[in-house]
N, C-alpha and C positions, 0 to 999 in steps of 0.2 A: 487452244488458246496459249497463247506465247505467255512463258510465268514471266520474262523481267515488266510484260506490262504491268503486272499485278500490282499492289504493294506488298511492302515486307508483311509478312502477317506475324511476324515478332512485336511491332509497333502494335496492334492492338492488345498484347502483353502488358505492354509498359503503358498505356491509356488505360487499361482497365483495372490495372495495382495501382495510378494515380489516383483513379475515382473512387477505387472503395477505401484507401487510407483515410478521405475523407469522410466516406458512408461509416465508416469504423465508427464513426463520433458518439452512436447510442452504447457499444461497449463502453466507454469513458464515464458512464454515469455513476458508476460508485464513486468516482475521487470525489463527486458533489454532496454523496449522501450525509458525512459525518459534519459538514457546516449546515445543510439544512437539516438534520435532525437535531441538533444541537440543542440541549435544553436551556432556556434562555438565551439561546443564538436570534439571531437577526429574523429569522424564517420560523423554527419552533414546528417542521412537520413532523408527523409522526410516523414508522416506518413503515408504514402502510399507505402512506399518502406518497414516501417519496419512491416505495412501489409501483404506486399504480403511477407517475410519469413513466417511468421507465416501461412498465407492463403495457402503455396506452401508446408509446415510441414502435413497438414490435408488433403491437395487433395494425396500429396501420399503416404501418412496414411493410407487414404481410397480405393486409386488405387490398391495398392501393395495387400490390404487385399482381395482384390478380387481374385488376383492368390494364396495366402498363403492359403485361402480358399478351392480351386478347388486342392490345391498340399499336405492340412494336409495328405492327408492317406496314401499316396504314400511316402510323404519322413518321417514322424513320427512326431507329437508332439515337443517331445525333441528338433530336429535338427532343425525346423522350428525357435523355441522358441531363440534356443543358436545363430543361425543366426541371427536373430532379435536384439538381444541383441549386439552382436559385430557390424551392423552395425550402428547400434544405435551411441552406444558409439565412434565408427570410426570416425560418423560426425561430433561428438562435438572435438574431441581430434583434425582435420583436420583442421576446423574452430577457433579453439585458436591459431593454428600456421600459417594459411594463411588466416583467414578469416576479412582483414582488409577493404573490399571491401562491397559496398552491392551483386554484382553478387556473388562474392565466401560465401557470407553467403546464400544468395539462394538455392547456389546452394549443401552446405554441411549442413547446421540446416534444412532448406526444403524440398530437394530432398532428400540427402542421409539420414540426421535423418528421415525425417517422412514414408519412404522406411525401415529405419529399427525396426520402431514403426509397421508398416501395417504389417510385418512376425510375428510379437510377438502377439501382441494381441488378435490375433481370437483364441488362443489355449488354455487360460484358460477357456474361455469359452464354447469351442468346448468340451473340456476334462472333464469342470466339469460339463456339463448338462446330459452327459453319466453316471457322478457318482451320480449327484443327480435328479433324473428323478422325485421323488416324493417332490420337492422342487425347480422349476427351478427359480422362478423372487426370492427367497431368494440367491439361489447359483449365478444367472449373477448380482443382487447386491453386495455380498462379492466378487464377483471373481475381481469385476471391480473396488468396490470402494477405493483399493489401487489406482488409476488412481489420482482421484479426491486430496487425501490424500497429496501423491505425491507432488504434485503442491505447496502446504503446506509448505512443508518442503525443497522444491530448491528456493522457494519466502522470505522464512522467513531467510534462511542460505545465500543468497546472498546478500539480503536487510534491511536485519535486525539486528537479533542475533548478539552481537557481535559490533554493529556497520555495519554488512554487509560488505558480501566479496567483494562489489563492491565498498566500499570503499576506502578499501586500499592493497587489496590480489594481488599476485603478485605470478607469476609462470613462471620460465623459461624467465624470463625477458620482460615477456608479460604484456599489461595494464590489468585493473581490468577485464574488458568484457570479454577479450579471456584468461585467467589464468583459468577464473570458467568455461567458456567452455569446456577446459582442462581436471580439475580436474573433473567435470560431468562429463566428456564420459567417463573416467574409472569407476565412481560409475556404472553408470547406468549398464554397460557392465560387472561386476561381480556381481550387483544383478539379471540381468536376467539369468546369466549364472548359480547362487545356485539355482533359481527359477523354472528355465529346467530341471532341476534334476529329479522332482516329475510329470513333465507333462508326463503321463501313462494313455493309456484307459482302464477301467475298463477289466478283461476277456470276451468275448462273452457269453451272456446268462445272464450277471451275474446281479442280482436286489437286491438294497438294501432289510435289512431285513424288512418284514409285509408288505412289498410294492408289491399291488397286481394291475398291470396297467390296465384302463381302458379299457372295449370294443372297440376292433377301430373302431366298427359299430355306437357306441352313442357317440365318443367323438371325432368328426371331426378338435375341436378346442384345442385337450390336447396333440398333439404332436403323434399322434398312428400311423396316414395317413404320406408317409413321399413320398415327391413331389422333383424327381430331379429340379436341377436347370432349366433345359429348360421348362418343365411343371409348373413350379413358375411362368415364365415369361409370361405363356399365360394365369394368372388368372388377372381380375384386382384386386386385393386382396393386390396383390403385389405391385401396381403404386398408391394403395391408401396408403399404409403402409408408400412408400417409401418419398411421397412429404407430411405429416404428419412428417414424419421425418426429412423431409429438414427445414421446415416452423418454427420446435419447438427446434431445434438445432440450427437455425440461431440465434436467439439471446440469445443463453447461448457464442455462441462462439463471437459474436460483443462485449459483455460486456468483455469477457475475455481479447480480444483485448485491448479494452479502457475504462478500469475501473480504472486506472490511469492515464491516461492522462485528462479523462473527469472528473475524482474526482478533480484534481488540477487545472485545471480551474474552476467547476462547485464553489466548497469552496473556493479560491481565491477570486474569483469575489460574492459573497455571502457574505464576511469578509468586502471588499475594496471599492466593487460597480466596479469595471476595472479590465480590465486585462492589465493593462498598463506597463510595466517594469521599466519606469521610475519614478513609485511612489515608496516613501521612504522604504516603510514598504512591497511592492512586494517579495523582494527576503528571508525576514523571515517567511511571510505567505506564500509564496510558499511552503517552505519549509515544515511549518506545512501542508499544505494542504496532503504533499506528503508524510507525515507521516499515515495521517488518513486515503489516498486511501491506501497505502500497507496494514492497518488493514486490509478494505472491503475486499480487495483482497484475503488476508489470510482467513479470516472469510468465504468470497465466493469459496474459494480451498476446507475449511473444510465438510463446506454444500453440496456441489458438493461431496464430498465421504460419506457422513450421505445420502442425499439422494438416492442415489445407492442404498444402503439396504431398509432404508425406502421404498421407492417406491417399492421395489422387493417384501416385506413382505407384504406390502399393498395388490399389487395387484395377489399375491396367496390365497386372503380372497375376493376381490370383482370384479375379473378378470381383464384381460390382458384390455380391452379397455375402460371400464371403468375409472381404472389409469391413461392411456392416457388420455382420457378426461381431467381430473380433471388437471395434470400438462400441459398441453397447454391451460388450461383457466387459471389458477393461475397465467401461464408465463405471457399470453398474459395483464393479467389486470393490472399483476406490472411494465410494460415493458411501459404502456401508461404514468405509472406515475413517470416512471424513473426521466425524467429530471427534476421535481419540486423536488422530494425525493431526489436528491443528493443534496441541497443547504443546506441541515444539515446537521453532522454529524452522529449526531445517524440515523436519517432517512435514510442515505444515506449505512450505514454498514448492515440497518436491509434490505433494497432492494436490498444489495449484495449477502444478506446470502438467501433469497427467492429465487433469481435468480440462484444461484447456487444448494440452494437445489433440483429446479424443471428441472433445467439443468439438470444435475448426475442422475434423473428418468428417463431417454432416456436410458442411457446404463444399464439398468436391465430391461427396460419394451420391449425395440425392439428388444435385441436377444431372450427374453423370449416369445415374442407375435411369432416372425419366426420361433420356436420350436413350439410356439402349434399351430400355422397355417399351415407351412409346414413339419413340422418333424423331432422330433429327432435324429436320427442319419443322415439328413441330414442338420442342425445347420449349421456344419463350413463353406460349401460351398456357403449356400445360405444368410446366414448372410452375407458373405463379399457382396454381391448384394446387401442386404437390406442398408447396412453401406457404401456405395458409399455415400445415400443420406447426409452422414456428408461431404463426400467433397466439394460437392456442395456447402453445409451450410460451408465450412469451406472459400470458397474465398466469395459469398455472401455477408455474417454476416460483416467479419472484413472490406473488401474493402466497403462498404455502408456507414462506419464511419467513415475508413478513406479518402476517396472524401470529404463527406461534409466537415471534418476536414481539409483539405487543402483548400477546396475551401474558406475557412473563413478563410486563414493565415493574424495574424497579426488583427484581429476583438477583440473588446475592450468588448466582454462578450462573454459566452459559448451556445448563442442559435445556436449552429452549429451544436449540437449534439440530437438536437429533435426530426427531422424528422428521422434520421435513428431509432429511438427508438420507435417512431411512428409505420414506416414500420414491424419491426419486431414484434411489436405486435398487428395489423392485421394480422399477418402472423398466429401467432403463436392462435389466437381463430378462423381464418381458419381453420386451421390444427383440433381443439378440434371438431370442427362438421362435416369435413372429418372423423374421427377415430370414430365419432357413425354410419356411413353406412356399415361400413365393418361386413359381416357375414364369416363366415367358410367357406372354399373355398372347390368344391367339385370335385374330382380327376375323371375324364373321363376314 
């Protein structure tokens, strides 16, 4: 097959870092949490309620991915993608105009966005591992680290730049919270809809150029062997992959959750010695503290998309479990010293930026590890299986933070937030010596 008929397969690069900038939009949910937890604020939830949107955005994130998976071939790339994208944005446009409620935000930023996150996403990566067979942890790093990026850039335009839209923006006669609602769903719904454009599988047969594939007799772990879904399911290969992936996702997503709210008590009370409300100087230092958590934050969005790559480049030089190793011990050791490390500044931005860098390694080492364990061209399907394990990790992670965080409402310092930080990082150098027994799975 003549390659200039083909097209560029760099274009589906650049379509598939469009579409997840937009899917990024459930990272962005901390810059929301400190107006709707707000005591006396407009909303009044409690950290637990504005958990579980968040936690209820990733479980059907990860649910939905599982049928968008099993459904990529039959309804096409494209169609999957531009779904995704309209519900997506449906959620948010629904929830600015009714979402005054915690059940109606559940049940439109939760269910219906993170339902129209789980059609979008498995297809840049389904489409471009096709295109880049002899580059996969580099291609599922760029395809994805628009994700991370994302987060970035709806963190810093709602809370920041500008003074931040949550400021004082106003849309259709709506408060700051549901105007940006608003205005995101239509972003996000006409980036993924330019982004769908390019999702195309390569022609049959067709292999980039000097790219000559491995023997599938010597390379049981390079993606040659390709394992339907129901044969994944009876390897353990698969239950080790998957709880490695619960354990090491748990705490990129609990930070994401409360890297704000634990920043502004953690520096509060580090400034003051209390978290007392009624001391003079509380509501200025609050203030600044909640300036220097939206840095991390931002800072933590960026790393989380730098990582993506990183990690994917890395581990096509020293392989798929290796990698893994190495970022669930990084996680796990920073994750022990979280809570002393937030009570600075600088300490506490550089343990956002680690956590997020070694976050963002999960989505270019575990579709890339599911391709060369179970097979190329069957990626899309069996990924959405492998990526359940973020749902889990996605009510896990946040709800562990915020229980303890309730359970210490109204406590005059922030050790409430230790043990879950604790938790996840046993979890997570678990997880590093589960992913050294895993060998190549071998097909019966």
């Amino acid at each position: 097959m003549e390659q200039q008929k083909v097209m560029n397969r760099w274009l589906v690069v650049i379509g598939a870092i469009l579409i997840q900038l937009a899917l990024g939009a459930i990272y962005a949910w901390s810059v929301f949490t400190p107006k709707l937890t707000e005591v006396g604020g407009s909303y009044g939830f409690s950290a637990g309620q504005a958990a579980w949107i968040f936690s209820a955005g990733l479980f059907f994130f990860a649910l939905v991915m599982i049928w968008a998976g099993r459904k990529l071939a039959s309804i096409g790339p494209q169609k999957l993608a531009m779904a995704g994208g309209i519900i997506l944005g449906l959620g948010y446009i629904l929830a600015g105009f009714f979402g005054n409620s915690f059940v109606a935000q559940l049940i439109l930023i939760g269910i219906v966005g993170g339902s129209g996150i789980g059609l979008a996403y498995v297809v840049p990566i389904a489409v471009g591992v096709k295109w880049f067979p002899d580059k996969k942890g580099m291609l599922t790093g760029l395809a994805v680290a628009g994700f991370g990026f994302g987060a970035t850039i709806w963190v810093k335009w709602a809370g920041a730049w500008g003074g931040g839209l949550l400021k004082d923006f106003e849309l259709f006669g709506l408060d700051e919270v549901r105007s940006v609602f608003v205005l995101y769903g239509f972003i996000f719904a006409a980036m993924v809809l330019i982004g769908s454009l390019v999702m195309k599988d390569p022609p049959e047969g067709w292999l980039p150029k000097g790219y000559i594939p491995p023997e599938a007799g010597a390379a049981k772990a390079s993606g040659q062997i390709n394992f339907e879904s129901g044969e994944m399911l009876r390897t353990p290969q698969f239950y080790m992959l998957f709880i490695t992936f619960v354990f090491s996702a748990l705490a990129g997503l609990m930070v994401i959750y409360c890297i704000k709210l634990f920043g502004i008590d953690s520096l509060t009370f580090s400034k003051l010695g209390s978290l007392d409300p009624s001391n003079s100087d509380f509501g200025p230092t609050k203030e600044w503290a909640s300036a220097i958590a939206g840095t991390a934050m931002a800072t933590y969005a960026i790393l989380n998309g730098l990582g993506r790559i990183i990690w994917g480049i890395v581990s096509d030089k020293i392989g798929r479990r290796i990698a893994i190793f190495l970022m669930c011990l990084f996680q796990g050791i920073i994750m022990l010293f979280l809570f002393q490390l937030g009570a600075g500044t600088a300490s506490f931005i550089i343990a956002a930026a680690i956590i997020g860098f070694n976050f963002g390694g999960n989505f270019a080492l575990f579709p890339a590890a599911t391709a060369d364990f179970f097979g190329n061209k069957t990626v899309g399907k069996n990924y959405g299986l492998v990526f359940f394990a973020y749902g889990i990790a996605g009510i896990v992670g946040p709800q562990l933070a915020g229980v303890f965080k309730d359970a210490a409402k109204g406590a005059d310092n922030p050790s409430a937030w230790w043990t879950p930080f604790i938790i996840a990082g046993i979890a997570c150098i678990i997880g590093a010596f589960i992913i050294l027994l895993i060998k190549a799975p071998k097909k019966v």
